[in-house]
C-alpha positions in Angstrom: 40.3 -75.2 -94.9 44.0 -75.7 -94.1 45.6 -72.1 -93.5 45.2 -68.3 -94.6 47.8 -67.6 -97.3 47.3 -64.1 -98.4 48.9 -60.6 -99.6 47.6 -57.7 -97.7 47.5 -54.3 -100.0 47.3 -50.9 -99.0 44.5 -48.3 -100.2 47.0 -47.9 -103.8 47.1 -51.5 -104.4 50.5 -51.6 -102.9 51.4 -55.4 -101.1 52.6 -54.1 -97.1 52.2 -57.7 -95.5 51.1 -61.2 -95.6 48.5 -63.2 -93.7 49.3 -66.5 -93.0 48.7 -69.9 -90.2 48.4 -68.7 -86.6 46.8 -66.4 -87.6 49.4 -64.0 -88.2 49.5 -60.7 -89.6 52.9 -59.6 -90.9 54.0 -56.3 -92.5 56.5 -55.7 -95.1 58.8 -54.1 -92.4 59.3 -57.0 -90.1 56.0 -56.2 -87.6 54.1 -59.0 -87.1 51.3 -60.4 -84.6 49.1 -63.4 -84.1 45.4 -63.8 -83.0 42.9 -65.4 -81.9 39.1 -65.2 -82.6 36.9 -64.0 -80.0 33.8 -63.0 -82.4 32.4 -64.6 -85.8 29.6 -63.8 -88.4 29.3 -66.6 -90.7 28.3 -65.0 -94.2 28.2 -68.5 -95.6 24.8 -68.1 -96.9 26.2 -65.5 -99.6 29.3 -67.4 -100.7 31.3 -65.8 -98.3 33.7 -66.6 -95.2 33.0 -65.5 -92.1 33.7 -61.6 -90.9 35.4 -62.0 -87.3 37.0 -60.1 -84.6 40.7 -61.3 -83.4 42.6 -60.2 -80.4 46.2 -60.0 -80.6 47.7 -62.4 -78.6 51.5 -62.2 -79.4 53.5 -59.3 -80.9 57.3 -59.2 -82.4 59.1 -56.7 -83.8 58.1 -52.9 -84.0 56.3 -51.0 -86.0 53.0 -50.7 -87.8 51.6 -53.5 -86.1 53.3 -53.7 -83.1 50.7 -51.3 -81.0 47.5 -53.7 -82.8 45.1 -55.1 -80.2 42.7 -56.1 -82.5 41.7 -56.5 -85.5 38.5 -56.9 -87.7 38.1 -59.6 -90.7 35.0 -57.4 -92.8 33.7 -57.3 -96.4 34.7 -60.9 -97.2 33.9 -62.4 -100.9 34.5 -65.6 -101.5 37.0 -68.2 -99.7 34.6 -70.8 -99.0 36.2 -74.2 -98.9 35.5 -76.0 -103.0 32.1 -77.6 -102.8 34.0 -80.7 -104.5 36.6 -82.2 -102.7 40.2 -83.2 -103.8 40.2 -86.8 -105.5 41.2 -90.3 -103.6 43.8 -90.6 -106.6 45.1 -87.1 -105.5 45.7 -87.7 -102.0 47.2 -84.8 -100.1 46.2 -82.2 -102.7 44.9 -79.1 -101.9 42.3 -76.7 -103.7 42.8 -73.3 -103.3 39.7 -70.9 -102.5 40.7 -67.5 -103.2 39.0 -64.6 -101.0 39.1 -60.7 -100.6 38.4 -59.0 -97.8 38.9 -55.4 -95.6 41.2 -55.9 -92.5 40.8 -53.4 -89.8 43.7 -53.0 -87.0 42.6 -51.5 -84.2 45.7 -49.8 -81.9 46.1 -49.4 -78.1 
């Protein structure tokens, strides 16, 4: 696995934010944080990345997220890196594993 690249939705299926390398969390109005892991729960046995807890190491901007001191990685589906890997005669290719999962952000 090479980085996060995901949309986050709200509860109406709305895109607020991305989720990208760092990890960082950024919201659609300019918020954003990056974390670091301090818990895991590898779910790999169902097909499934790991749940995890992140503190929140850096903050910029204000905002939604700019209060966050943690947050929670939960409910994950998928995301597991492609049993077969990408061929020699495609060298530097990459295989996308999509994933869904329930973030949780947890204020000060």
């Amino acid at each position: 696995m090479t980085a996060p690249d995901a949309a986050l939705y709200d509860d109406n299926g709305n895109i607020v934010g991305n989720h990208y390398a760092g990890p960082i969390w950024e919201y659609k109005a300019g918020s954003k944080v990056r974390g670091n892991v301090v818990a895991k729960v590898d779910k790999s046995a169902e097909g499934a990345i790991s749940w995890l807890l992140l503190e929140v190491v850096e903050h910029n901007g204000a905002g939604f997220l700019a209060d966050v001191s943690y947050i929670n990685r939960i409910n994950t589906q998928m995301g597991l890196p492609p049993a077969t890997p990408c061929g020699s005669n495609n060298p530097g290719a990459e295989k996308r594993s999509p994933y869904q999962a329930d973030y949780v952000f947890y204020g000060k």
